[in-house]
N, C-alpha and C positions, 0 to 999 in steps of 0.2 A: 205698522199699527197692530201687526197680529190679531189678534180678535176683536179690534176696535172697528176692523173695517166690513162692509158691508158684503154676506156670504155670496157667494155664484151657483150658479147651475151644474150639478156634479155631472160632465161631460167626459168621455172619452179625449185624450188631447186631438184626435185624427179622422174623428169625425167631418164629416161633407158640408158642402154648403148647402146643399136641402135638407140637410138634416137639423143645422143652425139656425136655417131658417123658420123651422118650427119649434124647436127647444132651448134655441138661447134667449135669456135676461135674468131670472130671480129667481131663486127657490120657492115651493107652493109655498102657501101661510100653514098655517097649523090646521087648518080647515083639508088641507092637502085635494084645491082645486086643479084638474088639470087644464081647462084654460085659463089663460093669463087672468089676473084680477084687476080691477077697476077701483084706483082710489081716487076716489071724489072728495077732498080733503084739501081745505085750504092751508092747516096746518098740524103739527105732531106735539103729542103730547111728552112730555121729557120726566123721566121718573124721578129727578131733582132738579136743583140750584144750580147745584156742581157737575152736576153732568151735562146740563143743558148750555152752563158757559163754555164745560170741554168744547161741547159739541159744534158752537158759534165759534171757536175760535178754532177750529178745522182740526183739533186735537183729538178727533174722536170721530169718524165716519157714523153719521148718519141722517137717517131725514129728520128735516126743520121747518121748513118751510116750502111751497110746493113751487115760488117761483123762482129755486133752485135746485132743489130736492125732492123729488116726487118718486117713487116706487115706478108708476106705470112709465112714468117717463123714463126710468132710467133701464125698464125692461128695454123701451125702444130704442136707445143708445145706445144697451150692447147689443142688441141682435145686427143693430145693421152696423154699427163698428166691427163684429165679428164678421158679415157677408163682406166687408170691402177688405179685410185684410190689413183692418188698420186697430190701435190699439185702446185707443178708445172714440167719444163721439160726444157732443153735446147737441141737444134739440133745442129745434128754437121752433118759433110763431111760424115762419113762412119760409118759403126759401129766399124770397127776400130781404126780410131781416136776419139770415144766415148771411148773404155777404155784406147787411148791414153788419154784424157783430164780426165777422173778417177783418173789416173793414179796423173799425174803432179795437177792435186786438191787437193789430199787428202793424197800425199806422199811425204815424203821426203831425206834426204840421211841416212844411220842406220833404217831407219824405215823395217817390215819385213812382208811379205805377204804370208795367207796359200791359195791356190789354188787349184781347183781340177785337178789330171792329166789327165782328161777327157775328157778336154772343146776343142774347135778349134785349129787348129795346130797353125794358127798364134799369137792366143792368148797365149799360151805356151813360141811362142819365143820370143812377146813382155814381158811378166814378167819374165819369164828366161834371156832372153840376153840383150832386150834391155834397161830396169829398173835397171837389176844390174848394166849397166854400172854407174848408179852414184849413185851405193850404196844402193841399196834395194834388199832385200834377198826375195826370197820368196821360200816356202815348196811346192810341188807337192804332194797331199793325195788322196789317194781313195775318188769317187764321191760317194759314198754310205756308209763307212764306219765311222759312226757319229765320233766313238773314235778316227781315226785316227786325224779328224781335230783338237780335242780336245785335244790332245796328241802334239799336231804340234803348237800349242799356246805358245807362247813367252810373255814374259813383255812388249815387241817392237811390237809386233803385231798389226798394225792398218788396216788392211782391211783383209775379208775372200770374196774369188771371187769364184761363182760354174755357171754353164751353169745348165739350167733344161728344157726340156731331154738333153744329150748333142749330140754332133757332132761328132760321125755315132751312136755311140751306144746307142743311146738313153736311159742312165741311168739316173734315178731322184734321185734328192735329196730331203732331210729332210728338208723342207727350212726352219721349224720353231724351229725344233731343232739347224741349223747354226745358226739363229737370235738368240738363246740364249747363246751357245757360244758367239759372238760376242756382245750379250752386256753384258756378262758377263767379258769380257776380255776388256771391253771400245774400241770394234772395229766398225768397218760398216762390216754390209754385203751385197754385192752386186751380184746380180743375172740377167745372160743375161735371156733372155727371147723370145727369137729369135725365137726357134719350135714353141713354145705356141703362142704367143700374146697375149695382152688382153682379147682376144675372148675364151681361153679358161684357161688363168692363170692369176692370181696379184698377184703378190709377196709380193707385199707388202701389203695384206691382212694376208700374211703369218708374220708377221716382217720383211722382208727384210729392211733397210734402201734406197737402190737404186738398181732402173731397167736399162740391160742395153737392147739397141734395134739397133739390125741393118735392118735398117727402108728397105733395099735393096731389102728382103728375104721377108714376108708373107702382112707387112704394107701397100706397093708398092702392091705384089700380081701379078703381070705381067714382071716383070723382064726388067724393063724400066731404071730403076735410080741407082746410089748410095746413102744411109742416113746412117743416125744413132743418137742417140738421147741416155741420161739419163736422167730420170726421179727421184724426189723424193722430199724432204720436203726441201718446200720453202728460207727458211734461207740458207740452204744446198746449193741451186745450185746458190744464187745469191751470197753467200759469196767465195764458194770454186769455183765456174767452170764457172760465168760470166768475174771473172777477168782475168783467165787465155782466156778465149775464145778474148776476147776483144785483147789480145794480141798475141796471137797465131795466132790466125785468122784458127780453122779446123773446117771453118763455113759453114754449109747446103748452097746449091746456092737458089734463092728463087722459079726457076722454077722446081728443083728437090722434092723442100718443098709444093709445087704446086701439084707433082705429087703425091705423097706418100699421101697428103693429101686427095686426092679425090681417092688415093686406100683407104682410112681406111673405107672410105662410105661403100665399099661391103665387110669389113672384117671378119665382123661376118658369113655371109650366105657363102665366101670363105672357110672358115676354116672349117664349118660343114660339106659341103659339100667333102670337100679333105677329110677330117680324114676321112669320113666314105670309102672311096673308098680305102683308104691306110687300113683302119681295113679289106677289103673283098680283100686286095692284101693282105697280110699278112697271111690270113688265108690259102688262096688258095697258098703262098710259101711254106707253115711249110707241106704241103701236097708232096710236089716233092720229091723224092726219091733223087733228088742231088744236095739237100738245106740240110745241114746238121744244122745251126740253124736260126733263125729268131730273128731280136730283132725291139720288136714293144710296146710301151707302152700298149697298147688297149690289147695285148695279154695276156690269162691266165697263161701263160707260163713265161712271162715276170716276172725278179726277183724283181721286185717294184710295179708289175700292181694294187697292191690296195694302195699305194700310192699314186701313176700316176692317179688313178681312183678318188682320195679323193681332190687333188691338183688341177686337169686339167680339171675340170667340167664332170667330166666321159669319155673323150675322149683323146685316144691316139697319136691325133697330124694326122697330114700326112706324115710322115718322116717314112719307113722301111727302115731296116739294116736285109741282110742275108750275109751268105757264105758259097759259093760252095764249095762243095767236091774236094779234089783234097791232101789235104795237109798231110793226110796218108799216101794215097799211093807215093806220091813224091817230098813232103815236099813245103816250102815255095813258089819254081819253079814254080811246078807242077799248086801248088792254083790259084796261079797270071796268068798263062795261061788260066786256066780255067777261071776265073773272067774276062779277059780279053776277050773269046772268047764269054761269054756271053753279053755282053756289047756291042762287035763288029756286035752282029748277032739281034741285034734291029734296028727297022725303024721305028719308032713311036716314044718315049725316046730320049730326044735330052742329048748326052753326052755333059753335062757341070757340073761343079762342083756348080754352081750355085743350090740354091734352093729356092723355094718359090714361082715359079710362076704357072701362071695358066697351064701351059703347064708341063706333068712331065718329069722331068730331072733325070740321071743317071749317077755313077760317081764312080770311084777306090780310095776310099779316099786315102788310103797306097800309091799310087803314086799322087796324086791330091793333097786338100786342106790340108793333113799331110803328103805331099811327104819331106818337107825341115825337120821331126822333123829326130832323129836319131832311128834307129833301136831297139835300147832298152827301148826309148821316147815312140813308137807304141808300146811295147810287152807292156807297160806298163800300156797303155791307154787298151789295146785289141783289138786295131787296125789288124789286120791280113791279109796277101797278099789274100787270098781267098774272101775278104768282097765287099761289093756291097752295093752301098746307092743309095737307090730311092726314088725320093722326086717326090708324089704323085700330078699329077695336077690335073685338070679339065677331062684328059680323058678318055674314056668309059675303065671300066676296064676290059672287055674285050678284048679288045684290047692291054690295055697293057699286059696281060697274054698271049696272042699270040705271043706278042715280045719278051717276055722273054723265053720263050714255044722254041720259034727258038734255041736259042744257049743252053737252059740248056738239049733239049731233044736231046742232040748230044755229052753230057760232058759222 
């Protein structure tokens, strides 16, 4: 397109990632602001006839309309397609409807999907219930068990989907072992990325084919907005996920693209900062007499931590999963009261299922964010009425051991 197309950020080619992380998306306007600018604009005005059918018929790069083309948004697109190492990115609403638009991209009716049973509860019922309704199959396999996925490979097989760590239990996967499946078997593999971030995963450093982000959770970092965004190779998203986006419309607003964009600024120094406060909670849980286990990448203990160690830049994320004692002595009941009473006897820990921000949050996944799967859905994942997930913010962790100190020194 030559100068048809829309200009870049005149960067160094070898510049860092915290440095991307505060100067990549757009050139200033002629106003020459240096932070990012905020277009609030449902639509753009087009200097003709002829330029503006150019421009509809994709013959001419520019903005048109903002629930395709938006400036702020497309700041936020490149900046985190440039942190994950992928070449480009499209934003969308949520991270939900990120792998709704996966989904209707890159599927079709007979097509069959291996999944791990791991990942987020509503991700589960979106390729369970909602996908098969027009005819895509998909396999639920061990997040860890390389052969199961391998095993679970079909002729029809077009996408293998895994979370890394996932959602409470924070198990990782192989990611470069799934990339070989999957291009062994002419699939994509696609990998949220949600715990991690860029700040301490790329997946597709790993093979992955595409990243998913729900921009809501670490990107944002204060628990402000809804996003969500995939990421990956060029061709890919303008062929498969701008048409459908254009038409769908499950498009980022440009003040939420706004916000999430100038979280990525403190991404890097968030993320170090949380995992290490989440590695000295974790440590100090597996210590309690009525914590019966702890699941924390960062931990030795952990059945993947030298993976998670080898993947995630040595650090085990901010996300602990324990579970209280209780479910010996009185079974499923019994746990869920106790996790319950734990939970209840915190004043610091704001209970929401929410995570990623700078404040830490606490939550009962088994009735919460995988309250809707079914009971055998949980045993399956290793969900359990006993579990507890605590998504590590910003505060003193001492204090969060004191809030948690309340309800467990009374279980």
């Amino acid at each position: 397109m030559g100068d048809k197309r829309i200009p870049r950020v005149d960067l160094p080619a070898d510049v860092h990632l915290d440095t991307l992380a505060v100067r990549e998306g757009l050139p200033a306007s002629a106003w020459g602001e240096n932070s990012e600018a905020l277009f609030l604009t449902s639509s753009f005005r087009q200097p003709d006839a002829a330029t503006a059918a150019a421009r509809f018929a994709n013959e001419e790069e520019a903005f048109i309309y903002s629930r395709f083309t938006n400036p702020t948004v497309m700041m936020f697109e490149r900046r985190l397609a440039a942190l994950e190492g992928a070449q480009a990115c499209i934003a969308t609403s949520s991270g939900m409807s990120a792998i709704l638009l996966l989904g209707m991209g890159l599927l079709k009716v007979g097509d069959h999907v291996v999944c791990s049973q791991s990942v987020f509860g509503s991700t589960i019922m979106l390729f369970g219930r909602e996908f098969a309704k027009f005819g895509i199959e998909t396999t639920f396999v061990s997040q860890t068990d390389v052969s199961q996925w391998q095993a679970a490979i079909k002729p029809n097989t077009k996408l293998l989907f895994a979370e890394s760590p996932t959602n409470p239990l924070t198990e990782v996967c192989d990611i470069a072992a799934l990339a070989a499946i999957a291009k062994q078997a002419g699939a994509w593999l696609a990998v949220d990325n949600c715990f991690c971030s860029p700040a301490l995963q790329r997946p597709i450093e790993y093979g992955a084919d595409l990243v998913i982000h729900s921009g809501t959770k670490y990107l944002d970092g204060q628990g402000r907005v809804i996003a969500g965004a995939i990421c990956g190779n060029e061709a890919l998203i303008n062929e498969r996920f701008v048409p459908v986006m254009r038409s769908a419309g499950m498009s980022l607003s440009p003040f939420n693209a706004w916000v999430v964009l100038k979280g990525l600024e403190t991404l890097s120094i968030r993320m170090e900062a949380q995992s290490r406060r989440a590695l000295e909670l974790a440590r100090w849980l597996e210590a309690q007499p009525q914590v019966e286990r702890v699941f924390y990448p960062g931990l030795e203990s952990h059945p993947q931590h030298a993976l998670a160690m080898a993947q995630q830049s040595g650090s085990g994320g901010a996300v602990v999963s324990f579970v209280v004692r209780g479910q010996a002595e009185g079974g499923a009941t019994r746990a869920r009261r106790n996790a319950f009473h734990v939970i209840d006897g915190t004043r610091v820990c704001s209970i929401t299922a929410n995570l990623g921000d700078t404040k830490t949050t606490i939550t009962h996944p088994a009735s919460t964010s995988h309250g809707r799967l079914s009971e055998e859905q949980r045993q399956a994942a290793g969900i359990t009425q006993g579990m507890i997930r605590v998504a590590v913010g910003l505060d003193d962790v001492r204090d969060l051991q004191a809030d948690l100190r309340r309800g467990l020194g009374s279980l």
